[in-house]
N, C-alpha and C positions, 0 to 999 in steps of 0.2 A: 454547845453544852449538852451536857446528857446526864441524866437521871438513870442509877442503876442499882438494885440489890444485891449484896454482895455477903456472901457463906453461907455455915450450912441450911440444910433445909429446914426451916419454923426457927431460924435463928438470924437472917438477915440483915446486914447493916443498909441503912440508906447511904448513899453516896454517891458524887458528882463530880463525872470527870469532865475537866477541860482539856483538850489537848490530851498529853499524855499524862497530865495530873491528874491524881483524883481524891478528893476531899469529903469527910466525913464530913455527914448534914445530921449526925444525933444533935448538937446542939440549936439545929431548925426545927426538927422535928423525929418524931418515933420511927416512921415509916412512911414510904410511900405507894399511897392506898387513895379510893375515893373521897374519902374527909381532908387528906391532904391539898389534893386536886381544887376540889368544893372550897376552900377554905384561902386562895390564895397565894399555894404554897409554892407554884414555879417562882411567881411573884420575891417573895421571902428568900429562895434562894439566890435569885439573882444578886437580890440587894446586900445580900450577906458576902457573895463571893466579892463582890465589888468593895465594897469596903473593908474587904481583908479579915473577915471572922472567920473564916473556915482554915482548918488544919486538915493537914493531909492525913489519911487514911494508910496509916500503918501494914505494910505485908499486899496491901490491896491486890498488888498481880499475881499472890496465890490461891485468893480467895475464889471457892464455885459463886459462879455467873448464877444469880436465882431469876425467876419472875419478875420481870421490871416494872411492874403497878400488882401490887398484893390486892388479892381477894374482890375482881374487879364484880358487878354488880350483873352485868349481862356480856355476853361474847356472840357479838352477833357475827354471820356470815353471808356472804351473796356468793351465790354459785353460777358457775358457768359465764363469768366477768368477760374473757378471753374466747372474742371471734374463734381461733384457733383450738383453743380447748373442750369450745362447745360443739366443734365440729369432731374431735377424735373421739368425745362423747356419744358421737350418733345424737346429735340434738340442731336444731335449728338456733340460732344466737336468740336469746331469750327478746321480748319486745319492752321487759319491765323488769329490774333487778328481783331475782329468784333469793330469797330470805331464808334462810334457816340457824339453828343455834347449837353451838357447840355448850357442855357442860363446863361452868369454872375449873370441877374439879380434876379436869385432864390435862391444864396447864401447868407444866416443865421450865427449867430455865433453858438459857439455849442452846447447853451442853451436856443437858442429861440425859440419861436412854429412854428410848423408843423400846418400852413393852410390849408385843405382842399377845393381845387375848390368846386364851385358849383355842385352839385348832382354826387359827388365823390361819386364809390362804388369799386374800386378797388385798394386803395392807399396803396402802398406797402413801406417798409423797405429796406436798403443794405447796410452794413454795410461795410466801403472800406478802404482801404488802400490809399492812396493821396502823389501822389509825385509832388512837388512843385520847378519846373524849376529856375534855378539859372541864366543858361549866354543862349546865342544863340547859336544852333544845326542846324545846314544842312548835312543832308546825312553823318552823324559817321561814319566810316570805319569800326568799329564794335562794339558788344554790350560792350567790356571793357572799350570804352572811356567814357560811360553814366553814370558814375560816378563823372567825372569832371563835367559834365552841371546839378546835382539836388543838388539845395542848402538845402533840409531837406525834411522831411516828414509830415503827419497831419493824421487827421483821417475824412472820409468823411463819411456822408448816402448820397444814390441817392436813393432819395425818388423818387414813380416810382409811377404815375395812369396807371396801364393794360387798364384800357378799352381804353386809349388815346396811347398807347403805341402798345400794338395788335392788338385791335379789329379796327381797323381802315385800310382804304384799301391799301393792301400795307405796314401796317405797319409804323407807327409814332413815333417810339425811341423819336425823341427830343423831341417832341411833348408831349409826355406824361410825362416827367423827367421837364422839365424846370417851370412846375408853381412857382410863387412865394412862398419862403419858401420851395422847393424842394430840397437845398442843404447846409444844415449842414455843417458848415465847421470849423474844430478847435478841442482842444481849443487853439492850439500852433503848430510852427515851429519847427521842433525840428532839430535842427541844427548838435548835434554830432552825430557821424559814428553809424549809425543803420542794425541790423542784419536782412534788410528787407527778407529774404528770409525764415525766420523762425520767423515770429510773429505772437502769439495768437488775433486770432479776434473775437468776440464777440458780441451778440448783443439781447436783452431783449424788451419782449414788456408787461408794467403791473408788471414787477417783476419776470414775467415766463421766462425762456429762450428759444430762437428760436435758434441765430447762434453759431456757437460754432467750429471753423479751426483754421488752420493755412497759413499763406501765404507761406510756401511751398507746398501747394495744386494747387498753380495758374500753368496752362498750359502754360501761359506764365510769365516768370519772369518779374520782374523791369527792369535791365537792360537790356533786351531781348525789352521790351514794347517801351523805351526811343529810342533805335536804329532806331526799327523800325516805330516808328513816325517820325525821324527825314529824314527818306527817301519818307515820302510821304510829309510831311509839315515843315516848318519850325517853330520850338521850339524856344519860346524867352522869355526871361525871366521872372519870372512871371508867366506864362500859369501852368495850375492843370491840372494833368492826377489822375481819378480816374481807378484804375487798377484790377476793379468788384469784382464781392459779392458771398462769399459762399453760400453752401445751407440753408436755413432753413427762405424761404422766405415765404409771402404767398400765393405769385404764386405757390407753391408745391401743395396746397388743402391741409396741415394740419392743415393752421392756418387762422384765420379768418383775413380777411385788416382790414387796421385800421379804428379806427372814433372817434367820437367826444370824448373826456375824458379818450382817452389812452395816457400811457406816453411809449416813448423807449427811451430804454438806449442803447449805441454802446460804447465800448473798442478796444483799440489794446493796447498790452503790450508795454511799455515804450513810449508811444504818447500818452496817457491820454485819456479821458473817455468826452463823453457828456449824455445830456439829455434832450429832446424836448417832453413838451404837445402837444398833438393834439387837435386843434380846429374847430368848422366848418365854414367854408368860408359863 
């Protein structure tokens, strides 16, 4: 089951596909957003699909793919997840999940464009893993409870400007991840029990391939991440932890950043696939 928003943008239906159905959930609810979440509402749909209220969603495979959780409350990130990525980094594999925050506002569906700021020369790719918080977490007793608080997964890019991101004094993570259109998000929730710990990740720029792991690579697991977020801040429903990016970026020097009239493509096995033109700002 999957949880998805579907047309245009600040006009979205909620909707849930099973299979290759997909079924309008206006009659569950308005949207799918934090209060949604907070409130019960995977819950509600299931019990609605089951008992046969939901009607299918009319045109649905024309409809733009939107932001699959509207207007989520925090988008938090860990950098440098990936032994291999932290090494084309020039960095040492981190000893403690490295935190930083993307803004709401540069979340995309999973098929809209990749804008390019102004005199972008370093716009980078990463292709993520995306776990999308279900109930409220304070201080988990341990990483087995992080299970009960993530209501599904997604697939992210944290699109990244280095020069905004490194080259700056001190270093500006946010800074350089948060332009508009810097976050890819989608194209679904995916609601049932996922083997996060062993999913193929992927990721294409032009057709050529760049990424190519696993998230058993990650130095730190999912529920390992969930925990330990949940002892420095409080998790609430809602909130995206992107949980970072294998290697095969173009911070490595193999492969050129992007620009104007490239397309990428990101995958993860059983979370579905996007794909954003790039255009220039």
């Amino acid at each position: 089951m999957e949880l998805l928003r579907l047309g245009p943008l600040g006009a979205e239906v909620p909707a849930l596909r099973v299979d290759e159905a997909v079924y309008d959930l206006r009659t569950v609810t308005d949207d799918i957003d934090p209060d949604f979440l907070a409130a019960g509402g995977v819950d509600r749909v299931r019990e609605a699909h089951d008992a046969g209220r939901l009607h299918l969603l009319d045109g649905a495979e024309g409809l733009r793919v939107g932001v699959p959780v509207a207007r989520p409350g925090a988008v938090l990130c860990i950098g440098q997840n990936y032994a291999a990525h932290a090494a084309e980094s020039g960095s040492e594999p981190p000893r403690e999940p490295i935190l930083f925050f993307k803004a709401r506002s540069c979340l995309v569906g999973a098929d809209d464009d990749i804008v390019l700021p102004p005199a972008s020369t370093q716009s980078d790719w990463e292709a993520e893993l995306v776990v999308v918080i279900g109930a409220r977490a304070s201080r988990l007793a341990s990483p087995a409870q992080s299970a009960d608080v993530i209501a599904g997964f997604t697939v992210g890019n944290d699109v990244s400007e280095r020069s905004w991101q490194l080259g700056k004094d001190g270093g500006q993570w946010s800074q350089g991840k948060s332009f508009a259109t810097f976050g890819p998000l989608g194209p679904s929730i995916v609601l049932d029990r996922v083997d996060h710990d062993d999913l193929a990740i992927r990721s294409w720029v032009n057709g050529e391939p760049r990424q190519d792991s696993h998230t058993g690579d990650m130095i730190f697991g999912v529920d390992h991440l969930v925990w330990w977020l949940s002892q420095v801040l409080v998790l609430e429903p809602g909130d995206l932890v992107f949980t970072g990016t294998p290697e095969g970026v173009a911070l490595s020097g193999r492969y050129p950043y992007l620009r104007d009239g490239d397309v990428v493509e990101i995958s993860i096995d059983g979370l579905g696939r996007q794909r954003q033109s790039v255009i220039a700002g």
